[in-house]
C-alpha positions as CSV (number, residue, x, y, z in Angstrom):
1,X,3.0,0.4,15.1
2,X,0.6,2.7,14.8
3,X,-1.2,1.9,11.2
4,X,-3.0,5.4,10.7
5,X,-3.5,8.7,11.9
6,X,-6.8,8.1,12.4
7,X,-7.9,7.1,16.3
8,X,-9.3,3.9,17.9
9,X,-12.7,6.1,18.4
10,X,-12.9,7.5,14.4
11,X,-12.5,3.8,13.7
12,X,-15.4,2.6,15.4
13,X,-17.6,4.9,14.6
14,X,-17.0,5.1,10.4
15,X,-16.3,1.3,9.4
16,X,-16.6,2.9,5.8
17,X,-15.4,-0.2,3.8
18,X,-17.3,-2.6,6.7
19,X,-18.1,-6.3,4.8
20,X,-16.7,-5.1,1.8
21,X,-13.8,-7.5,-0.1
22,X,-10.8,-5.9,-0.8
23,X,-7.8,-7.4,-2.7
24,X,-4.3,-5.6,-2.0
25,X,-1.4,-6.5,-4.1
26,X,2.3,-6.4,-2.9
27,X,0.4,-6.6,0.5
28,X,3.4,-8.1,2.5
29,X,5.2,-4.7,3.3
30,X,5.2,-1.4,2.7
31,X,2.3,0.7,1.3
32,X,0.3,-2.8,0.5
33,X,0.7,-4.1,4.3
34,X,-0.3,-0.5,5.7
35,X,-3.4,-0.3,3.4
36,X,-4.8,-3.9,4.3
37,X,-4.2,-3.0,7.8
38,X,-6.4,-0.5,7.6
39,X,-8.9,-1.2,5.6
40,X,-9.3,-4.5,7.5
41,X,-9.4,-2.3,10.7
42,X,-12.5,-0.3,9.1
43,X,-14.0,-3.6,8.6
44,X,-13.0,-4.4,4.8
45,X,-12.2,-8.4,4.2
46,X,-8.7,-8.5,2.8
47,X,-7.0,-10.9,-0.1
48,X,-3.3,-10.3,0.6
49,X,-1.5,-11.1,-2.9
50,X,2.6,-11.8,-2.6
51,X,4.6,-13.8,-3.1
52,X,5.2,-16.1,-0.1
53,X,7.1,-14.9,3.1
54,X,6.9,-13.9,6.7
55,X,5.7,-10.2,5.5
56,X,2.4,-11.4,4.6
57,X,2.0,-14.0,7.8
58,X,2.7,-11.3,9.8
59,X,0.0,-8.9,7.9
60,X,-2.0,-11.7,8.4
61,X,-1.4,-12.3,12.3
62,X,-2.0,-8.3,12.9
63,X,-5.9,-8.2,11.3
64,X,-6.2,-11.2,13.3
65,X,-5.3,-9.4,16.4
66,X,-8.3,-6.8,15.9
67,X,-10.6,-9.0,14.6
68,X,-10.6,-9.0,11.0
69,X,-10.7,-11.2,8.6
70,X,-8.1,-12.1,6.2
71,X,-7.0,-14.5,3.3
72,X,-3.2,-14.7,1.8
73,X,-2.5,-16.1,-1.5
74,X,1.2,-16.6,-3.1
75,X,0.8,-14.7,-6.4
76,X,3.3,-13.4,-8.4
77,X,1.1,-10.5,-10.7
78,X,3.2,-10.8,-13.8
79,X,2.2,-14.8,-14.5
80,X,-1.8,-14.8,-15.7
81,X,-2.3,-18.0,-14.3
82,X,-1.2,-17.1,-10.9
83,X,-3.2,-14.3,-10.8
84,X,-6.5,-15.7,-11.9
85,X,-6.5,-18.6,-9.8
86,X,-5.8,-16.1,-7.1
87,X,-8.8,-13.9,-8.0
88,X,-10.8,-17.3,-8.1
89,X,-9.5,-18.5,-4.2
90,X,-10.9,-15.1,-3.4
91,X,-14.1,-15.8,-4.9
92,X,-14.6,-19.3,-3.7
93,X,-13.8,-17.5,-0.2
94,X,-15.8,-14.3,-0.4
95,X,-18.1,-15.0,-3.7
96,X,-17.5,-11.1,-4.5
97,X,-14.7,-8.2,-4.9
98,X,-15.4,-4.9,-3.9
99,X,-12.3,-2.7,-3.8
100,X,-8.9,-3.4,-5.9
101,X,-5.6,-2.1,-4.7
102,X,-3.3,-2.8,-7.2
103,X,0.1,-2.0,-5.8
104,X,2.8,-4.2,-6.5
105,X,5.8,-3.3,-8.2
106,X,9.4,-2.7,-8.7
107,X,12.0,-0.5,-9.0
108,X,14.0,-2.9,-10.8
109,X,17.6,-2.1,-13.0
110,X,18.5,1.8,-12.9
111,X,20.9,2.0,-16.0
112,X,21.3,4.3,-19.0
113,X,18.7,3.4,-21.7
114,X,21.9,2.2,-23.7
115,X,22.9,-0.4,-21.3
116,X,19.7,-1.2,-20.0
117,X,19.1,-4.6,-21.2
118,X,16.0,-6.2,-23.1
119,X,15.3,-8.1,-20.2
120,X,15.5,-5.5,-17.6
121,X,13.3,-3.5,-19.8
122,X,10.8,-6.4,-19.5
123,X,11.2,-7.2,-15.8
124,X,10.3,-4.4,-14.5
125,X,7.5,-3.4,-17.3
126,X,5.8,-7.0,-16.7
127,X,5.5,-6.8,-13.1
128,X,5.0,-3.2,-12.8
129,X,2.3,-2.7,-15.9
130,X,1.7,-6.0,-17.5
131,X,0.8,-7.0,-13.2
132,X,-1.6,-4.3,-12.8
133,X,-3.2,-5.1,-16.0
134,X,-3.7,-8.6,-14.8
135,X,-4.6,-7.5,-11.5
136,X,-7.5,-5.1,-12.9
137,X,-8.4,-7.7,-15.9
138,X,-9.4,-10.5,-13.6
139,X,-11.3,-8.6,-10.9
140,X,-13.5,-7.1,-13.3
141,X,-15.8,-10.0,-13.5
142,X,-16.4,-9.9,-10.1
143,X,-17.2,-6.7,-9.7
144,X,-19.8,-5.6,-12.6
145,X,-22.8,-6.5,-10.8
146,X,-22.1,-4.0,-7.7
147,X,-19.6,-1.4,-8.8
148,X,-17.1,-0.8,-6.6
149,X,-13.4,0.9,-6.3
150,X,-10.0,0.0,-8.1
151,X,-6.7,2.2,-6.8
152,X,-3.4,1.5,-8.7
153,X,-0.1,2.6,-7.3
154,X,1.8,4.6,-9.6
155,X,4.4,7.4,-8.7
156,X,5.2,10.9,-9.3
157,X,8.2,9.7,-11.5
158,X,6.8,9.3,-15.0
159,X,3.7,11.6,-14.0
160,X,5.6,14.7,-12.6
161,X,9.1,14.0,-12.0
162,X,11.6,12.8,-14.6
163,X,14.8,13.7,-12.9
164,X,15.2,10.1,-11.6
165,X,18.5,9.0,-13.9
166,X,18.5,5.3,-14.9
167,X,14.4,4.7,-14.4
168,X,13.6,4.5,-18.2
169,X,11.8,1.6,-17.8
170,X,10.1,2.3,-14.2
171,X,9.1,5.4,-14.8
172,X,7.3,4.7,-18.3
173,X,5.7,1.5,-16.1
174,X,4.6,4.5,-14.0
175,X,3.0,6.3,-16.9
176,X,1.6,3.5,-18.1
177,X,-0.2,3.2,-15.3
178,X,-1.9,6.3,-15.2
179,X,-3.3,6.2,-18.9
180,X,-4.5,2.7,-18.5
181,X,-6.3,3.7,-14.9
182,X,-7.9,6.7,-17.5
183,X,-8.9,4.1,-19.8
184,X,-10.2,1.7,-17.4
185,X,-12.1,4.8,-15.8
186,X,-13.9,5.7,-18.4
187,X,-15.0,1.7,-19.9
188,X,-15.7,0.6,-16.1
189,X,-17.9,3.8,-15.5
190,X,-21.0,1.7,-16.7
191,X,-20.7,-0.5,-14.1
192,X,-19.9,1.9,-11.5
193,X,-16.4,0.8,-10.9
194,X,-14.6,3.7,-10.1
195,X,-10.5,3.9,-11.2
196,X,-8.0,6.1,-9.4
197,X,-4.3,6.3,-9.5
198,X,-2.5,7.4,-6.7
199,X,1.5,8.8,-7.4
200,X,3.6,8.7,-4.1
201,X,6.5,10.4,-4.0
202,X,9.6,9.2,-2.0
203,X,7.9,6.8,1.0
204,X,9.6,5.2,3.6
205,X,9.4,1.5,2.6
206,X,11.5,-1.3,1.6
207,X,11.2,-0.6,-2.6
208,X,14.9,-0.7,-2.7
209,X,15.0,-3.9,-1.8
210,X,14.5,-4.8,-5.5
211,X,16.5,-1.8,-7.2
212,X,19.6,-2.7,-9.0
213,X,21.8,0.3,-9.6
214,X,24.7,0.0,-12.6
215,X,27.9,1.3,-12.6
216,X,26.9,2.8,-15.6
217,X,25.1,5.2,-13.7
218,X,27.6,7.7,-13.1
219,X,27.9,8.7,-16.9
220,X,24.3,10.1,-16.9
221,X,24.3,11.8,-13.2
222,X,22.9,15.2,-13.5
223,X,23.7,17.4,-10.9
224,X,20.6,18.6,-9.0
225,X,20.9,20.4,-5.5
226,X,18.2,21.9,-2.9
227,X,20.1,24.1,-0.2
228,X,17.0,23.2,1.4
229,X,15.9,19.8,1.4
230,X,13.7,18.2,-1.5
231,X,10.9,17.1,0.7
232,X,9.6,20.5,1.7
233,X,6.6,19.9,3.7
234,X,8.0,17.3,5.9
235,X,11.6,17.0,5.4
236,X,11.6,13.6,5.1
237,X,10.0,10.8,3.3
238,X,6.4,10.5,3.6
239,X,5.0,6.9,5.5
240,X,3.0,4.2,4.0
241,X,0.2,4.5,6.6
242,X,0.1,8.3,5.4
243,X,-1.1,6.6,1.6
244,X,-2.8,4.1,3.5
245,X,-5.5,7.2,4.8
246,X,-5.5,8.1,0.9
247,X,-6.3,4.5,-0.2
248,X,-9.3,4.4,2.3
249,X,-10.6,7.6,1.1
250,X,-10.5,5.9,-2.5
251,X,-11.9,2.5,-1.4
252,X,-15.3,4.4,0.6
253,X,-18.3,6.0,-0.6
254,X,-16.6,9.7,0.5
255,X,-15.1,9.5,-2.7
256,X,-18.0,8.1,-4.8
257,X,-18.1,10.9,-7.5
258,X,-14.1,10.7,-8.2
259,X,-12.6,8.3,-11.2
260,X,-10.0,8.3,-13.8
261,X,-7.9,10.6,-11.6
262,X,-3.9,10.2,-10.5
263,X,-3.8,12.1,-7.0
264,X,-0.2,12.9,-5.6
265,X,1.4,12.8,-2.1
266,X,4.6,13.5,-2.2
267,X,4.8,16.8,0.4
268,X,5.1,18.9,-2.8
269,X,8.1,17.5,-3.6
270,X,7.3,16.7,-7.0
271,X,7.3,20.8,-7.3
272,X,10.6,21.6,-7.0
């Protein structure tokens, strides 16, 4: 697979995250697993945070492959305990953080707000918010006395796009994302930790893995139709090593002067 647009020659001349110690979460698949790949490629050292499967082993096996270093640690970001004694293997590893991607999440029960119970309300706001929070909380320690990058995943639903039926609870996860990234922005800017959001639009991956639709569903649909397609600039879904470029550009010094700010790619679809 071909983990970015950018060549075999670019790469080895513009190592732009080279020594630097990188923690990805949801970094078994999807937008996590392109990300580590290439930051690992420019040179990054990369803490791959899932839960435990093949995904990650396999993530794991590739950066071995080119000669990268790696370390995986079963973490589930919604449990505090998991997640600091993750951020502490790291350190006992690396002795430093450098660059945050805080990424995992869900998509988790799509249901009318009337059905939607308490507990799917606080499923998916736990892991997608309460995780990032963790995530972000932990790290900060680490990274005071050098400064360095955090990028949280968020998503043009919540942010840009509210025609989504049924994603009450993801797509205020989503929002809170970006005004806690703002927050963190401007309170880390003293230590030269910079915060970013990013807000993908629809991206090939496997998010609907953990996506629950309800029947209920159906009472709520609200017709929306584009003769044309809804993904304008490539008529299609965007791909994860496409974010992955975007998540480099965040994690290097080419972006030294940008924080507190949510970036889209989505192909414009979020402009319809």
């Amino acid at each position: 697979m071909n983990i970015s647009a950018t060549n075999a020659s670019d790469v080895s001349n513009s190592r732009r995250v080279k020594d630097k110690v990188a923690v990805i979460t949801g970094a078994g698949s999807g937008i996590g697993r392109a990300a580590a790949l290439l930051l690992a490629q420019h040179g990054a050292k990369v803490c791959l945070l899932d839960l435990n499967n093949n995904r990650s082993e396999s993530v794991e096996q590739q950066v071995k492959q080119f000669g990268g270093e790696s370390l995986f640690v079963d973490t589930d970001v919604s449990d505090p305990e998991r997640v600091q004694q993750a951020i502490q293997s790291i350190i006992n590893r690396f002795g430093r953080v450098d660059i945050v991607f805080a990424n995992a999440g869900i998509n988790g029960t799509l249901s009318p707000i009337e059905d939607l119970t308490a507990e799917a309300w606080d499923h998916t706001l736990t892991t997608n918010l309460k995780g990032t929070f963790l995530t972000v909380k932990y790290t900060i320690p680490h990274m005071k006395q050098n400064g360095g990058s955090i990028i949280i995943t968020s998503s043009i639903n919540g942010s840009r796009k509210f025609s989504g039926v049924g994603m009450s609870a993801y797509s205020t996860s989503k929002a809170g994302q970006i005004a806690f990234a703002k927050m963190a922005a401007l309170e880390l800017a003293r230590y030269k930790i910079r915060v970013n959001v990013i807000c993908p639009g629809a991206i090939q991956t496997n998010i609907n893995e953990n996506t629950q639709s309800t029947p209920q569903l159906e009472k709520i649909k609200i017709p929306v139709n584009y003769p044309e397609g809804s993904q304008p600039l490539e008529h299609g879904p965007g791909q994860p090593e496409q974010v992955a470029d975007l998540v480099l550009f965040l994690a290097s010094p080419e972006s030294s002067h940008i924080s507190g700010t949510e970036i889209f790619i989505d192909g414009v679809e979020s402009l319809l």
